[in-house]
N, C-alpha and C positions, 0 to 999 in steps of 0.2 A: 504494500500500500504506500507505504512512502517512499518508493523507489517512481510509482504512479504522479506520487503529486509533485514529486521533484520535475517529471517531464514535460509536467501542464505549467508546471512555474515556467522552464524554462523555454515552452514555445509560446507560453503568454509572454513572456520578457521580446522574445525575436520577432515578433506579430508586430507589439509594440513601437518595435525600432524599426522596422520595414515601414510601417504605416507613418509614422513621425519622418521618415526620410521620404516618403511622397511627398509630403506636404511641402518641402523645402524647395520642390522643384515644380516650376512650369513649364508651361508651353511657349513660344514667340511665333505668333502666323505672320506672314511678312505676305501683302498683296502688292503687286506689283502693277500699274497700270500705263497706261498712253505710249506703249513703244513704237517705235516707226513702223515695224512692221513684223513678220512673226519669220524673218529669216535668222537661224542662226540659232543662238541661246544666252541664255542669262546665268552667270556665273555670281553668285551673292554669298558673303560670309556672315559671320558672326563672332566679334570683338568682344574682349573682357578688358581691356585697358586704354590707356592714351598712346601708351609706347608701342603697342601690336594694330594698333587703329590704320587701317591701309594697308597693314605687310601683312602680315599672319595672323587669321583669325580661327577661331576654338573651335566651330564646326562652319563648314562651305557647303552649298550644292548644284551642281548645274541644270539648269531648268531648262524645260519644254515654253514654249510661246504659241500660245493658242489665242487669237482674238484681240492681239496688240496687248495680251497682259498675260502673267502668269502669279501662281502662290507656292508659299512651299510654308511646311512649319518644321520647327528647331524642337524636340521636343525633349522635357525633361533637363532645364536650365535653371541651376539653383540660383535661387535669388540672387540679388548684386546689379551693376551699372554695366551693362552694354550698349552697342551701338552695331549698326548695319552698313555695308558699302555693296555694293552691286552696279556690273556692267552688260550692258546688253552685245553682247559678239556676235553682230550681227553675219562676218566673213566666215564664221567658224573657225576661227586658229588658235584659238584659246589662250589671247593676247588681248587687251586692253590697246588699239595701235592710238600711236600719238603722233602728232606732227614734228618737223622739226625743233620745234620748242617748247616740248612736251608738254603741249595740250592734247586732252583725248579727240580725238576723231569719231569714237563712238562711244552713246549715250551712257551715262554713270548717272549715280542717285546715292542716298545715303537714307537712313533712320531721320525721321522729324522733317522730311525734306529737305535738309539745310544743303547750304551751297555756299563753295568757297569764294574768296573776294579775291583773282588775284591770284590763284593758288585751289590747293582742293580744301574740301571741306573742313573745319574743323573740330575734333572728339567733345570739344564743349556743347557744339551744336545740335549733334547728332544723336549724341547720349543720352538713354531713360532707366530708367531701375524696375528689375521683376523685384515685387514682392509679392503679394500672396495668390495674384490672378491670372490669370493665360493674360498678354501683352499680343496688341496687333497693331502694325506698320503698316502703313498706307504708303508706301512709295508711288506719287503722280509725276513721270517726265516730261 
């Protein structure tokens, strides 16, 4: 018998922690809208800092373009401050291309909308915080 209630303690304890560590985590649906046109794909990340903001972000996905828009969701993203960067490739070369003075040549977007002045966007702009809700990103280009 109490080798029985030893076992209910300790999968009540693990239940416990499994369900307490949902809770910490959301969802991010990111909709994407107004692209030129639906050749190519959208390549969009997702940031956890200021420093990785543009270079390397914690989860990417390349998307499909249906209808001049696409969605995707980030799922299971523990609370905290990120931000979104996304370009639409429309040639398919899995290249953001830029002109001689690296300006992009094809459309980019960020979280919040924001846009740079000058320069590309900046992590002040772009950034929102999960905390207890599923988060959705309206990206309009």
């Amino acid at each position: 018998m109490k080798v029985l209630v030893k076992i209910l303690c300790l999968l009540a304890l693990n239940l416990t922690a499994i369900y307490a560590q949902e809770q910490n985590e959301q969802d991010v649906v990111v909709n994407i809208s107004n692209l030129n046109n639906n050749k190519g794909k959208v390549f969009i990340a997702l940031f956890n800092s200021e420093t990785s903001f543009l270079n390397k972000g914690i989860k990417s996905e390349q998307i499909k373009i249906e209808n001049k828009s696409c969605h995707v969701t980030f799922k299971n993203i523990p609370k905290g401050v990120y931000a979104i960067s996304m370009y639409h490739d429309e040639n398919d070369n899995n290249v953001l291309d830029k002109n001689i003075f690296g300006i992009p040549k094809e459309t980019y977007g960020c979280s919040n909308n924001a846009t740079g002045f000058l320069g590309p966007p900046k992590w002040e702009d772009a950034k929102f915080e999960i905390k207890e809700e599923t988060i959705t990103q309206h990206i309009e280009l």
